[in-house]
PyMOL Python script that loads the backbone (N, CA, C, O; Angstrom):
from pymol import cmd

cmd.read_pdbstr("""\
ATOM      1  N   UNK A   1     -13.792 -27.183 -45.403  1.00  0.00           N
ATOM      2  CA  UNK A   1     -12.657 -27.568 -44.587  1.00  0.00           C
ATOM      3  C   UNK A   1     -12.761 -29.047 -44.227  1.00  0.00           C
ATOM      4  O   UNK A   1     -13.678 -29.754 -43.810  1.00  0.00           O
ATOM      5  N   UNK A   2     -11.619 -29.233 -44.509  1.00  0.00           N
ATOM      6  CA  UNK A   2     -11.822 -31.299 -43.779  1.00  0.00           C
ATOM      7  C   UNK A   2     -11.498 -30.910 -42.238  1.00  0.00           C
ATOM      8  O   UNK A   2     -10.994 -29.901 -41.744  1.00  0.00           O
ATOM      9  N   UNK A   3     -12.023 -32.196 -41.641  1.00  0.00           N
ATOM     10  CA  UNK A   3     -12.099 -32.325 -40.366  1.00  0.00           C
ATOM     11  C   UNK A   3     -10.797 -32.273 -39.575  1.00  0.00           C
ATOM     12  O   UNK A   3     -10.732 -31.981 -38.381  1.00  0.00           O
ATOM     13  N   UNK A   4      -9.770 -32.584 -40.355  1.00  0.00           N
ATOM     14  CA  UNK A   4      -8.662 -32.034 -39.631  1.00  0.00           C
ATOM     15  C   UNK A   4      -7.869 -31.158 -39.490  1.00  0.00           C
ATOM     16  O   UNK A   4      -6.875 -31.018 -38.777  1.00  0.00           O
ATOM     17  N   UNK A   5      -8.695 -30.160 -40.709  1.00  0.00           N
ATOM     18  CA  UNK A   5      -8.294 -28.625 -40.916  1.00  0.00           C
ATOM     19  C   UNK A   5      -9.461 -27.863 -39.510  1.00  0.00           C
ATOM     20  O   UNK A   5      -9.070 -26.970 -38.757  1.00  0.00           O
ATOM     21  N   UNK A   6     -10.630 -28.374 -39.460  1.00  0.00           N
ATOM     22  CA  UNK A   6     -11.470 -27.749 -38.829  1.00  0.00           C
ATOM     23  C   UNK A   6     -10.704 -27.643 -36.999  1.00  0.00           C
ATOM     24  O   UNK A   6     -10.902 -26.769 -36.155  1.00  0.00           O
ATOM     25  N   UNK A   7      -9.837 -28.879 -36.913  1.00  0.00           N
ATOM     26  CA  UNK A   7      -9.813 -29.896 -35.980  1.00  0.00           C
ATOM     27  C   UNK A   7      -8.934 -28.626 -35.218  1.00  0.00           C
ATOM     28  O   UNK A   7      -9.225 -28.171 -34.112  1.00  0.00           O
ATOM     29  N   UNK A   8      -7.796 -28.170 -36.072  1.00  0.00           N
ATOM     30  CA  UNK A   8      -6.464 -27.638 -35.991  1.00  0.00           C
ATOM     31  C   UNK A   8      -7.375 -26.239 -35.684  1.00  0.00           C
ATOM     32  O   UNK A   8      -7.432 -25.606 -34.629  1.00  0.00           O
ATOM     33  N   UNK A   9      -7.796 -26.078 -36.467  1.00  0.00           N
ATOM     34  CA  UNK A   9      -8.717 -24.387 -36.158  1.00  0.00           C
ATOM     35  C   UNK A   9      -9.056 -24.050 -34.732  1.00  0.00           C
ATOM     36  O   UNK A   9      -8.877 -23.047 -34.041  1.00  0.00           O
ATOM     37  N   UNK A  10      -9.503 -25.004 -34.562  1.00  0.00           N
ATOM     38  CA  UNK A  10     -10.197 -25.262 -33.431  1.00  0.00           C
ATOM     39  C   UNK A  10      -9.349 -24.934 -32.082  1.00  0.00           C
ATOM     40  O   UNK A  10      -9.435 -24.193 -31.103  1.00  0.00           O
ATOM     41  N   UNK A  11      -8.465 -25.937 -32.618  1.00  0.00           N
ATOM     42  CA  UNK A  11      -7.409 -25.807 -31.382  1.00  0.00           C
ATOM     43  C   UNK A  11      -6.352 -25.262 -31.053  1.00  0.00           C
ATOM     44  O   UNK A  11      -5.606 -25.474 -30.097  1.00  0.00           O
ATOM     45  N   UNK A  12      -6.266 -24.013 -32.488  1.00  0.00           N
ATOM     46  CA  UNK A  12      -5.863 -22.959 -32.602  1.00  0.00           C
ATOM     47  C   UNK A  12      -6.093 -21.774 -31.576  1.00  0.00           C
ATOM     48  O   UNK A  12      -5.283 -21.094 -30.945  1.00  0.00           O
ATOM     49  N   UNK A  13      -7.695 -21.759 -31.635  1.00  0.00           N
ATOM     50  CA  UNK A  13      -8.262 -20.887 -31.147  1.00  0.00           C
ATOM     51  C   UNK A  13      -8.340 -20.876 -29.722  1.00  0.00           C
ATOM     52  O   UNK A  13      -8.454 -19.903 -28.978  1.00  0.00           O
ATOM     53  N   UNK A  14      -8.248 -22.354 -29.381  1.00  0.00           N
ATOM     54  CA  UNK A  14      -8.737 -22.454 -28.306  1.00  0.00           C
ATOM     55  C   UNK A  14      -7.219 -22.091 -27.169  1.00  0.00           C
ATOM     56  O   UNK A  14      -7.272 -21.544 -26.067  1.00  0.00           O
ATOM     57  N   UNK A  15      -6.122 -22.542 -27.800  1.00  0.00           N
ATOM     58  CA  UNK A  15      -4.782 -22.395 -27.305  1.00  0.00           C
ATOM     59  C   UNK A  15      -4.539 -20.704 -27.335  1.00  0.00           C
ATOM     60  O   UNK A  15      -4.001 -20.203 -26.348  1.00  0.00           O
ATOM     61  N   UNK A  16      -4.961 -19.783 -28.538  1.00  0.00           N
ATOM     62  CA  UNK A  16      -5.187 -18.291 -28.150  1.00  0.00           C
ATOM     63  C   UNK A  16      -5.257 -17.965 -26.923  1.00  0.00           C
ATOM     64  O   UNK A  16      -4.287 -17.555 -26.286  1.00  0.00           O
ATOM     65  N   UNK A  17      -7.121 -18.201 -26.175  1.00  0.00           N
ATOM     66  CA  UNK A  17      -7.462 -17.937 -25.712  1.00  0.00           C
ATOM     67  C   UNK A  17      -7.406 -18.377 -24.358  1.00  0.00           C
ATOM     68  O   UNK A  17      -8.205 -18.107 -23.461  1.00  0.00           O
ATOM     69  N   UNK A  18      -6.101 -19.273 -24.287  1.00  0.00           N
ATOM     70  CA  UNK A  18      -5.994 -19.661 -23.184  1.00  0.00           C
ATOM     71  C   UNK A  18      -4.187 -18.786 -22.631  1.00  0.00           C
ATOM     72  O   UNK A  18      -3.792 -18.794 -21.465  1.00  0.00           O
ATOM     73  N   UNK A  19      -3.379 -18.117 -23.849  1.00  0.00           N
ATOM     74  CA  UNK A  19      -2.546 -17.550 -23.416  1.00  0.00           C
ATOM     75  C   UNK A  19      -2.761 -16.734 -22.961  1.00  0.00           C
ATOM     76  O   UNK A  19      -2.161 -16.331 -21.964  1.00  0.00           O
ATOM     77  N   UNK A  20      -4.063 -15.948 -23.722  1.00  0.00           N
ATOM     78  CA  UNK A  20      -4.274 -14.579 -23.077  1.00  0.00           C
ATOM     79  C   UNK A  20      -5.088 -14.758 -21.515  1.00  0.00           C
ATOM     80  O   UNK A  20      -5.066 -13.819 -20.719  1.00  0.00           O
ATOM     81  N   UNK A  21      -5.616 -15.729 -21.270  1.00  0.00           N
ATOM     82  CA  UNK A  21      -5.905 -15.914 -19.667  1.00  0.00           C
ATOM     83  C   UNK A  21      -4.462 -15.940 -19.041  1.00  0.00           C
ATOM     84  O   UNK A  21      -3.900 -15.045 -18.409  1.00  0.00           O
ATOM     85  N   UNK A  22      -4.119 -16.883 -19.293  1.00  0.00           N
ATOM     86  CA  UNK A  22      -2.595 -16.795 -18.783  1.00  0.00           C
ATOM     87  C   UNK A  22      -1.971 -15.244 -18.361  1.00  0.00           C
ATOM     88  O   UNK A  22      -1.653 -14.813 -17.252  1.00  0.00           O
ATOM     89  N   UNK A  23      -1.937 -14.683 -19.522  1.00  0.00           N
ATOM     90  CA  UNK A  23      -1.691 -13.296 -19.076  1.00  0.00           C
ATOM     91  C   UNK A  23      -2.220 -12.434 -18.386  1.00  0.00           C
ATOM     92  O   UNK A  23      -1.784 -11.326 -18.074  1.00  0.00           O
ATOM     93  N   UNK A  24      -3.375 -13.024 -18.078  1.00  0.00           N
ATOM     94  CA  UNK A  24      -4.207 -12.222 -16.934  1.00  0.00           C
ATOM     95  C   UNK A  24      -5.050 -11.212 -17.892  1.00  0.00           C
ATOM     96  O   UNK A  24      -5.106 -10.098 -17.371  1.00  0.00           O
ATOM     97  N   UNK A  25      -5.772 -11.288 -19.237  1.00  0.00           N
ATOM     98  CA  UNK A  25      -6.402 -10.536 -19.838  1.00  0.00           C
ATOM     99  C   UNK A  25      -8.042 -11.318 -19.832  1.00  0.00           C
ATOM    100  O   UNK A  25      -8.426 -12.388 -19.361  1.00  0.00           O
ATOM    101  N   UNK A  26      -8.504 -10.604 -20.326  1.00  0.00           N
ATOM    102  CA  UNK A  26     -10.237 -10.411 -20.290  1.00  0.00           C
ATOM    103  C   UNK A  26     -10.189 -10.899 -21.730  1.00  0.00           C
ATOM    104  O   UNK A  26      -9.582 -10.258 -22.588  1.00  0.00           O
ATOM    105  N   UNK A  27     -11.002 -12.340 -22.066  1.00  0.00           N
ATOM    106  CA  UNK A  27     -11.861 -13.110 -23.141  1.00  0.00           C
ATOM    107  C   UNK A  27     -13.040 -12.581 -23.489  1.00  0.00           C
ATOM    108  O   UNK A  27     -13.950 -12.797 -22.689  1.00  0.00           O
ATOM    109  N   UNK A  28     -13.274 -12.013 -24.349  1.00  0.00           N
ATOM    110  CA  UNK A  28     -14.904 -11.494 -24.630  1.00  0.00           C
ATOM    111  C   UNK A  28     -15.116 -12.259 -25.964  1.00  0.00           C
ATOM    112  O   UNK A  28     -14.382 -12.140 -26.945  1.00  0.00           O
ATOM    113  N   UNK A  29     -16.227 -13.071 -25.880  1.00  0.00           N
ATOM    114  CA  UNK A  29     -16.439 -13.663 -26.596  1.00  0.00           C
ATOM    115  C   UNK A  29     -17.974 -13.210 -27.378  1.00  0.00           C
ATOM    116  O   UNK A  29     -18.972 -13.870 -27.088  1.00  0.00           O
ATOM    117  N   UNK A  30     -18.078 -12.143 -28.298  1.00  0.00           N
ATOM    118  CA  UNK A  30     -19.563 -11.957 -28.728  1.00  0.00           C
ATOM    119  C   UNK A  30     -20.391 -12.578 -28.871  1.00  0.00           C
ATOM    120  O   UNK A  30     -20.225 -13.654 -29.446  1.00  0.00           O
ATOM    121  N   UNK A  31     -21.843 -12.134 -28.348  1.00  0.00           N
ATOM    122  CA  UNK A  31     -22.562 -12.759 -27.637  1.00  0.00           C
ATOM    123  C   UNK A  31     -22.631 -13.822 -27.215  1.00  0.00           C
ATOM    124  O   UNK A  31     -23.643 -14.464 -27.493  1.00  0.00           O
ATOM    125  N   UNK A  32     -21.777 -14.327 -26.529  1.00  0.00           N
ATOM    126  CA  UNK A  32     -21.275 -15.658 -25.674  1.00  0.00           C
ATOM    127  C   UNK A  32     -21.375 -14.994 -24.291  1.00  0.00           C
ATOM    128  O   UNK A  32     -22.312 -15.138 -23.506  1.00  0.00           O
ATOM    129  N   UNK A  33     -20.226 -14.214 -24.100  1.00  0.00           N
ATOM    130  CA  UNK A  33     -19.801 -14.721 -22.480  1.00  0.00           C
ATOM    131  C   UNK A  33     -18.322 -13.935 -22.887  1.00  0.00           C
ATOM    132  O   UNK A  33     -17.789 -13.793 -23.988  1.00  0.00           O
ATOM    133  N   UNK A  34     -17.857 -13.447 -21.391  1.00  0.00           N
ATOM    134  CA  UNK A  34     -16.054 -13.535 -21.040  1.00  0.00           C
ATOM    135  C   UNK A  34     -15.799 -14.193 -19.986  1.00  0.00           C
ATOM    136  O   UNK A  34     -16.499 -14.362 -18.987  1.00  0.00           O
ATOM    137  N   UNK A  35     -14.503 -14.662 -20.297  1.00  0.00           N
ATOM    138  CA  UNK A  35     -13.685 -15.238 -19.338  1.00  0.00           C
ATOM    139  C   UNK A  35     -12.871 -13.951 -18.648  1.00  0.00           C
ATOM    140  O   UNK A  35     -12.382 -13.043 -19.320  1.00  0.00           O
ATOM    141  N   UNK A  36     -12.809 -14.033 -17.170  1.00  0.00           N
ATOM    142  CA  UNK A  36     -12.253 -13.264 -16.611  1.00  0.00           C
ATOM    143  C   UNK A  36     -11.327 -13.863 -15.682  1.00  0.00           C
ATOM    144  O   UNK A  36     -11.718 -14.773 -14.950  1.00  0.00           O
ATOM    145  N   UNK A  37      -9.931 -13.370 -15.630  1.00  0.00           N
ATOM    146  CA  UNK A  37      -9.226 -13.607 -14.783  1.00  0.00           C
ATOM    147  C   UNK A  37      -9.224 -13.108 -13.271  1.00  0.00           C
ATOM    148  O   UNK A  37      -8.987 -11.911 -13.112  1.00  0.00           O
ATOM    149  N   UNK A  38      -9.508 -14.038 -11.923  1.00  0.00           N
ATOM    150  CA  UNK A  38      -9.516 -12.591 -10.829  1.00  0.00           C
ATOM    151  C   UNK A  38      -8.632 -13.419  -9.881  1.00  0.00           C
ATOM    152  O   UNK A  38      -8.526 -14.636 -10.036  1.00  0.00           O
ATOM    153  N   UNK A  39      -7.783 -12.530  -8.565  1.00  0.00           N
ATOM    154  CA  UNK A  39      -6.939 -12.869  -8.121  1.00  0.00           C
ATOM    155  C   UNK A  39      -7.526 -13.184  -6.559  1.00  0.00           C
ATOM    156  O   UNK A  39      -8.135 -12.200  -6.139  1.00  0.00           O
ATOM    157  N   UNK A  40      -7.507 -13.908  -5.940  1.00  0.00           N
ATOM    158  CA  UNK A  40      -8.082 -14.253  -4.534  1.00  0.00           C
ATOM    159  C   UNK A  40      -6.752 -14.330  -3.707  1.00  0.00           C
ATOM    160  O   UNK A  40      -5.769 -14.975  -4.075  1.00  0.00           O
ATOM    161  N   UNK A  41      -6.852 -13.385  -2.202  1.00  0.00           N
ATOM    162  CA  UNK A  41      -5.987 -13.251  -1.927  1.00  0.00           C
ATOM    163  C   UNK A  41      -5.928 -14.626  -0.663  1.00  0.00           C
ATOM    164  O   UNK A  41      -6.902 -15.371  -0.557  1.00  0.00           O
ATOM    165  N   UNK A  42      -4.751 -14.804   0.172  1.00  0.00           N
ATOM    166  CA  UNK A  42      -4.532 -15.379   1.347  1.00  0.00           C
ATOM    167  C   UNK A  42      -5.897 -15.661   2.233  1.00  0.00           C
ATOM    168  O   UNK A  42      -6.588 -14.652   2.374  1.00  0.00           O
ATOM    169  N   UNK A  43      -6.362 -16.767   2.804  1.00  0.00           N
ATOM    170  CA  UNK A  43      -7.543 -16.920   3.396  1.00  0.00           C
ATOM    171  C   UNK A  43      -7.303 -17.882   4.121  1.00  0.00           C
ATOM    172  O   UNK A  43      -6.739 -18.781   3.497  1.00  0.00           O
ATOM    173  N   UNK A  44      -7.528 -18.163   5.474  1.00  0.00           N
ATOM    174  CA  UNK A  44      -8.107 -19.392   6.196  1.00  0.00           C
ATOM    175  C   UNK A  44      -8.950 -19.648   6.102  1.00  0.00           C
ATOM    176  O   UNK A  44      -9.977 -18.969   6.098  1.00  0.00           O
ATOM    177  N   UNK A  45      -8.675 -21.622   5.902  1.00  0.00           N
ATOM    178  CA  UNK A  45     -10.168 -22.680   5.667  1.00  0.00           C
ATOM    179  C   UNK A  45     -10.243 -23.360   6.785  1.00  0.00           C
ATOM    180  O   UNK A  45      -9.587 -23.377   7.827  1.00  0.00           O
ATOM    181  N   UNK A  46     -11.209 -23.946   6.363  1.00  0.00           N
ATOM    182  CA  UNK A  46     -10.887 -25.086   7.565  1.00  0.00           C
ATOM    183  C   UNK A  46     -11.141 -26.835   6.800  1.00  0.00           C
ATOM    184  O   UNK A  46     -11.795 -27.048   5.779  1.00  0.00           O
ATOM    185  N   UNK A  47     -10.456 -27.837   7.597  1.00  0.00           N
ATOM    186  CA  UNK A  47     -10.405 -29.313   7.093  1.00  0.00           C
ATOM    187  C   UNK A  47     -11.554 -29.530   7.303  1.00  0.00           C
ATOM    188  O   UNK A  47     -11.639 -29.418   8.526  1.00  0.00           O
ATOM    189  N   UNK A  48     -12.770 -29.835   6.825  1.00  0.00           N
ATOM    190  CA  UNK A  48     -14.110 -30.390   7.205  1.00  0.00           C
ATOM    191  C   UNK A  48     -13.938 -32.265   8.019  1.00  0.00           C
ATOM    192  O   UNK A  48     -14.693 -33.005   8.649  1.00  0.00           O
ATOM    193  N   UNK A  49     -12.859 -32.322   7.640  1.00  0.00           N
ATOM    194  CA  UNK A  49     -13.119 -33.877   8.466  1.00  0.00           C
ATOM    195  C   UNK A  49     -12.104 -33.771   9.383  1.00  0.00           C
ATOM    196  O   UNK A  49     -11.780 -34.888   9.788  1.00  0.00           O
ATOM    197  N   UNK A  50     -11.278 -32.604  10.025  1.00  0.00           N
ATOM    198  CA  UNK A  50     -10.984 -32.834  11.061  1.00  0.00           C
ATOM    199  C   UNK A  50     -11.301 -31.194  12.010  1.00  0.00           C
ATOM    200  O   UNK A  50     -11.216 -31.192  13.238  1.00  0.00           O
ATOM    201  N   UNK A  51     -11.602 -30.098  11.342  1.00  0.00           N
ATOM    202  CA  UNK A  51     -11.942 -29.137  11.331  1.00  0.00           C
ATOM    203  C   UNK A  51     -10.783 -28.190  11.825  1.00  0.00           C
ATOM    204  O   UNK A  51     -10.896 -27.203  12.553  1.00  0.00           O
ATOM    205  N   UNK A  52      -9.725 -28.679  11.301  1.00  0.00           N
ATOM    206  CA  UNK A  52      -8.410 -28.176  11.728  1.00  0.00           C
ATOM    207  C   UNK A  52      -8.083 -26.720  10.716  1.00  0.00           C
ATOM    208  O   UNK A  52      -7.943 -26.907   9.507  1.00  0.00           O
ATOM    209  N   UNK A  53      -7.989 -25.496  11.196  1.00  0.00           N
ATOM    210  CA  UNK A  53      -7.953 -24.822  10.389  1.00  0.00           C
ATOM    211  C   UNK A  53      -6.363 -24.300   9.391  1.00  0.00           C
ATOM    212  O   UNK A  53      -5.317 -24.191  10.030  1.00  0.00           O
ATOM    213  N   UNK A  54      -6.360 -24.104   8.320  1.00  0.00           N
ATOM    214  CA  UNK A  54      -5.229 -24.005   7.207  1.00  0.00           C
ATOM    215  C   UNK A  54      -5.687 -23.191   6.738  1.00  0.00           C
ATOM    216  O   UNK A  54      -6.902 -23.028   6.621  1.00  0.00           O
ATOM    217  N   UNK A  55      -4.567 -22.260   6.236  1.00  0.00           N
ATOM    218  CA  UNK A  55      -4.470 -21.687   5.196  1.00  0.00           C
ATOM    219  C   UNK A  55      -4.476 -21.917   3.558  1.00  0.00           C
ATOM    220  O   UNK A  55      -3.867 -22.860   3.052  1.00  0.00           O
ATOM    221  N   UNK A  56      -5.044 -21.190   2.972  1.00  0.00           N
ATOM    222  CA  UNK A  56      -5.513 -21.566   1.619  1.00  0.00           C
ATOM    223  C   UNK A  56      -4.504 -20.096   1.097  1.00  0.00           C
ATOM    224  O   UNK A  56      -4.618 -18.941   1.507  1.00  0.00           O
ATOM    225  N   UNK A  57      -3.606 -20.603   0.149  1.00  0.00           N
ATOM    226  CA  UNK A  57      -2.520 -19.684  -0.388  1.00  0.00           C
ATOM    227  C   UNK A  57      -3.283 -18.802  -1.478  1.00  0.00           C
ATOM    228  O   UNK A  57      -4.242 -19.234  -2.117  1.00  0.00           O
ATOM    229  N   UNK A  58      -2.764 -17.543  -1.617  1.00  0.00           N
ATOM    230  CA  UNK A  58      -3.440 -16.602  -2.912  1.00  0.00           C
ATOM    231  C   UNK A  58      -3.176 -17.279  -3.989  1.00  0.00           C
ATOM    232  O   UNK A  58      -2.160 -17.974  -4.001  1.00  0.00           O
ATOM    233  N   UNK A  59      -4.147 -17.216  -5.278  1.00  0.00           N
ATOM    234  CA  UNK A  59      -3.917 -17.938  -6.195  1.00  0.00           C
ATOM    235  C   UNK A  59      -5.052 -17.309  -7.427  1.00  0.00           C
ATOM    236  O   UNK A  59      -6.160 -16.889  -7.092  1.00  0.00           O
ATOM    237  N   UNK A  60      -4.598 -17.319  -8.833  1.00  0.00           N
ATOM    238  CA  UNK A  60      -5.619 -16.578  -9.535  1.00  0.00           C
ATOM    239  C   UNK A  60      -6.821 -17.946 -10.424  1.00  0.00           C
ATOM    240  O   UNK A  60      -6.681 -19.105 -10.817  1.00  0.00           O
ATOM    241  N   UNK A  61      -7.997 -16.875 -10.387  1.00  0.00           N
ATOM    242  CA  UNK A  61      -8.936 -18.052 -10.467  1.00  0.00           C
ATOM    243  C   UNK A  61      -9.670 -17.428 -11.443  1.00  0.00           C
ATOM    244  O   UNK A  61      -9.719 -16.199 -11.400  1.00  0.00           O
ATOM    245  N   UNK A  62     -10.620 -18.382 -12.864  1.00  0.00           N
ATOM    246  CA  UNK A  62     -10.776 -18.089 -13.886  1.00  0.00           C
ATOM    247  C   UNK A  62     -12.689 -17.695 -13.748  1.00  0.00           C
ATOM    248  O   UNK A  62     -13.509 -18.293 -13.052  1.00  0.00           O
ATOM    249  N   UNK A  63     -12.854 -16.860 -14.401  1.00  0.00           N
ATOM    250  CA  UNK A  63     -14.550 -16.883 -14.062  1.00  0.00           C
ATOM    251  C   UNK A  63     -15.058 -16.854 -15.604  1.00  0.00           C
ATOM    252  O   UNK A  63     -14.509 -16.514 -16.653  1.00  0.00           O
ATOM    253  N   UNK A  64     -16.107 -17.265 -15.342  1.00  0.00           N
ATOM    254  CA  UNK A  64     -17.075 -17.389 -16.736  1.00  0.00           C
ATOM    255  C   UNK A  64     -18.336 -16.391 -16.708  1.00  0.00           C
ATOM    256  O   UNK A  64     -19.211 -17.050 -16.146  1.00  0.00           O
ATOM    257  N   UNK A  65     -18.998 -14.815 -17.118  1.00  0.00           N
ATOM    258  CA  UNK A  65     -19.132 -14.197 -17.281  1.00  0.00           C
ATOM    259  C   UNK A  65     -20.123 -14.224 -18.443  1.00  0.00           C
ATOM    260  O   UNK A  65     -19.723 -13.413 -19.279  1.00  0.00           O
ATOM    261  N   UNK A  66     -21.678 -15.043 -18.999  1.00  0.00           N
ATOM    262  CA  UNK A  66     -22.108 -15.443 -19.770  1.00  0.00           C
ATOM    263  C   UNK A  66     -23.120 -14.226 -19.901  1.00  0.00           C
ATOM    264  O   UNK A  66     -23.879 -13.870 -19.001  1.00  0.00           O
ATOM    265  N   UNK A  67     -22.991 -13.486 -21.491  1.00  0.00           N
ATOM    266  CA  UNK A  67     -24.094 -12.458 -22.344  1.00  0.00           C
ATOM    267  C   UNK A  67     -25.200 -12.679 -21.920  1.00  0.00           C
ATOM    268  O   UNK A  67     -25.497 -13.755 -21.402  1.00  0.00           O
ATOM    269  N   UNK A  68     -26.079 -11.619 -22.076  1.00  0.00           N
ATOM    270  CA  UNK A  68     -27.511 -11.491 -22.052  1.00  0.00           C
ATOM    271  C   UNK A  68     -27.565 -12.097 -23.296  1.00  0.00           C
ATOM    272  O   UNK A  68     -28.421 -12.947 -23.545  1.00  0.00           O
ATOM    273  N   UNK A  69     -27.009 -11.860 -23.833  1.00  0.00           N
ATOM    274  CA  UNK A  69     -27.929 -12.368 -25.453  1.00  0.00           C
ATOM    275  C   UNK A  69     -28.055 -14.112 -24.575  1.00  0.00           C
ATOM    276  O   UNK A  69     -29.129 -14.519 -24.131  1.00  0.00           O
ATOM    277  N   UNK A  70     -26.842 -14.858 -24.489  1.00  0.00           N
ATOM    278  CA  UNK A  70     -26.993 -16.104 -24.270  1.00  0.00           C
ATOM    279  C   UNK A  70     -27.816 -16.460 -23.236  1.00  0.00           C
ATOM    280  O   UNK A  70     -28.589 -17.385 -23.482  1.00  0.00           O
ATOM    281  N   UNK A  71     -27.864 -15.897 -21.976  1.00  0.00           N
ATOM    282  CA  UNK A  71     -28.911 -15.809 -20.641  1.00  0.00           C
ATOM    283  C   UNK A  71     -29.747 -16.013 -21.366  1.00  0.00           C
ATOM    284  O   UNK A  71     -30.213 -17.133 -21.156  1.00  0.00           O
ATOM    285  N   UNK A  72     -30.512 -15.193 -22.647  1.00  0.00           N
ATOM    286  CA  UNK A  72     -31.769 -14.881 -22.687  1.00  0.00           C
ATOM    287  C   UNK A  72     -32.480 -16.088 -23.453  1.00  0.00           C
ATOM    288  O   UNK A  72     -33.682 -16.351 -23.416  1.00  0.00           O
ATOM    289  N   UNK A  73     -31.149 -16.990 -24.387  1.00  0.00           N
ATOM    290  CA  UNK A  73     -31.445 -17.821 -25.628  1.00  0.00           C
ATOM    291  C   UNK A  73     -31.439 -19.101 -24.484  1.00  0.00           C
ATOM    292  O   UNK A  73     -32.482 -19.754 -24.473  1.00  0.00           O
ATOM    293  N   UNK A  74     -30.758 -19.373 -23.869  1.00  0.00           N
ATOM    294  CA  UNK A  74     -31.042 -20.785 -22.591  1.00  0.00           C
ATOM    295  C   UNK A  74     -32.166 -20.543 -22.035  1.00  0.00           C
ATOM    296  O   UNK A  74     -32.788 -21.504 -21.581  1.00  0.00           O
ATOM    297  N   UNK A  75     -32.623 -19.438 -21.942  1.00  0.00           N
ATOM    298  CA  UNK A  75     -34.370 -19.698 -21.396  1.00  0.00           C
ATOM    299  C   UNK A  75     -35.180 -19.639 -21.884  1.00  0.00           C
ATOM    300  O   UNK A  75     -36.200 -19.835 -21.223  1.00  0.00           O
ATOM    301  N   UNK A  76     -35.360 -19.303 -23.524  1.00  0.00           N
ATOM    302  CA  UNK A  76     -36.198 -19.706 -24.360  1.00  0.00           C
ATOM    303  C   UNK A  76     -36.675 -18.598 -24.719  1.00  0.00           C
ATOM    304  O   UNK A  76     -37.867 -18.710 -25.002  1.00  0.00           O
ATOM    305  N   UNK A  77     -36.223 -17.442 -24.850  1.00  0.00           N
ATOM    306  CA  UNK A  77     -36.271 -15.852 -24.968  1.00  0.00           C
ATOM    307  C   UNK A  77     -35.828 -15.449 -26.296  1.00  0.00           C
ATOM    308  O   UNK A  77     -34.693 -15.654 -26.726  1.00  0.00           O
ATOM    309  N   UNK A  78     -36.766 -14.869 -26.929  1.00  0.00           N
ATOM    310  CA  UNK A  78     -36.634 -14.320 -28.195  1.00  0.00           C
ATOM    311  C   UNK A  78     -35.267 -13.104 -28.618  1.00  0.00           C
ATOM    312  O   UNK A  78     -35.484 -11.919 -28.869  1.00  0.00           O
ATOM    313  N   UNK A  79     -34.169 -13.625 -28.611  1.00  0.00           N
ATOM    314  CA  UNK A  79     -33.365 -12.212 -28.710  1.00  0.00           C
ATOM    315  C   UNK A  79     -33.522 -11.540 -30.093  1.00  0.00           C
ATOM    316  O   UNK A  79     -33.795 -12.052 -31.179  1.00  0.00           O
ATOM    317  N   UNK A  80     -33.210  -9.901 -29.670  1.00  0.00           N
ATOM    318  CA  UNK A  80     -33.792  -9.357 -30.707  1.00  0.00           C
ATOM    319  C   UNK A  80     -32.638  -9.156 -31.825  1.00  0.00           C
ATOM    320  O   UNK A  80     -31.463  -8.960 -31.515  1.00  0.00           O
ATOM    321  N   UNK A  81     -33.137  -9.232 -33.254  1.00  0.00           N
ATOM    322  CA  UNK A  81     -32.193  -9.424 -34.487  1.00  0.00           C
ATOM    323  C   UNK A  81     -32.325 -10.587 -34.334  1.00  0.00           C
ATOM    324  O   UNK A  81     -31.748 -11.025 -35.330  1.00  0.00           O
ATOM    325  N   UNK A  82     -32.901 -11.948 -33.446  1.00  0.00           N
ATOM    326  CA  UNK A  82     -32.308 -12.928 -34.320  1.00  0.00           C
ATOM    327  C   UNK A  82     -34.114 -13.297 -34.726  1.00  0.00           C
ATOM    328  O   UNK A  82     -35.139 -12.684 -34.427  1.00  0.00           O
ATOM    329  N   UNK A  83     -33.882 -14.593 -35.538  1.00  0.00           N
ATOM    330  CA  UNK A  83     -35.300 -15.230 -35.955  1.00  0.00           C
ATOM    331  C   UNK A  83     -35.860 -16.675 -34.865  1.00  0.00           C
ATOM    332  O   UNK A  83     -35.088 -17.542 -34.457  1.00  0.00           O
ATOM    333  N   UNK A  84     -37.023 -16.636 -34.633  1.00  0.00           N
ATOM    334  CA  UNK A  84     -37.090 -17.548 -34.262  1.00  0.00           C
ATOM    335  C   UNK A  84     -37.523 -18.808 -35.019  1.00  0.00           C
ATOM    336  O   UNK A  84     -38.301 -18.649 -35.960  1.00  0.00           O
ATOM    337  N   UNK A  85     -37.121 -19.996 -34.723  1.00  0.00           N
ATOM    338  CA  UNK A  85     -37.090 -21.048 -35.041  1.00  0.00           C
ATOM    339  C   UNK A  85     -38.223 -22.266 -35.210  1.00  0.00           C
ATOM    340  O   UNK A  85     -37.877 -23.381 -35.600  1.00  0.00           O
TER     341      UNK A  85
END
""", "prot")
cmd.dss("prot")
cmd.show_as("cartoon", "prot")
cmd.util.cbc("prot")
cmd.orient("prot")
């Protein structure tokens, strides 16, 4: 693939996986990780520099959800099926 076939792939995929957040669906990415959509409801904050308290409106917020397989390969952990290096 040339680099601007790879380029387009890429950002193919990546535009996928960002409708289906949009839609409020679950990213599972094998042995990676999912992206999860979750909804946080109505909450009071407060202004830290004047400590005036506000409301913080409901709003949906994206989480990142990372595999054991990957947990295990960032700490230097032999996962099993693969080879080590």
């Amino acid at each position: 693939m040339s680099r601007t076939e790879s380029a387009q792939l890429v950002e193919r995929v990546l535009q996928e996986i960002t409708d289906c957040l949009e839609k409020g669906e679950t990213v599972k990415l094998s042995s990676f990780g999912s992206f999860i959509v979750r909804s946080k409801g109505q909450r009071i904050g407060r202004n830290p520099k004047t400590g005036e308290e506000v409301p913080i409106a409901p709003r949906r917020v994206m989480v990142f959800k990372p595999s054991n397989i990957l947990k295990a390969r960032i700490n230097g952990l032999v996962v099993e099926g693969e080879e080590e290096e």
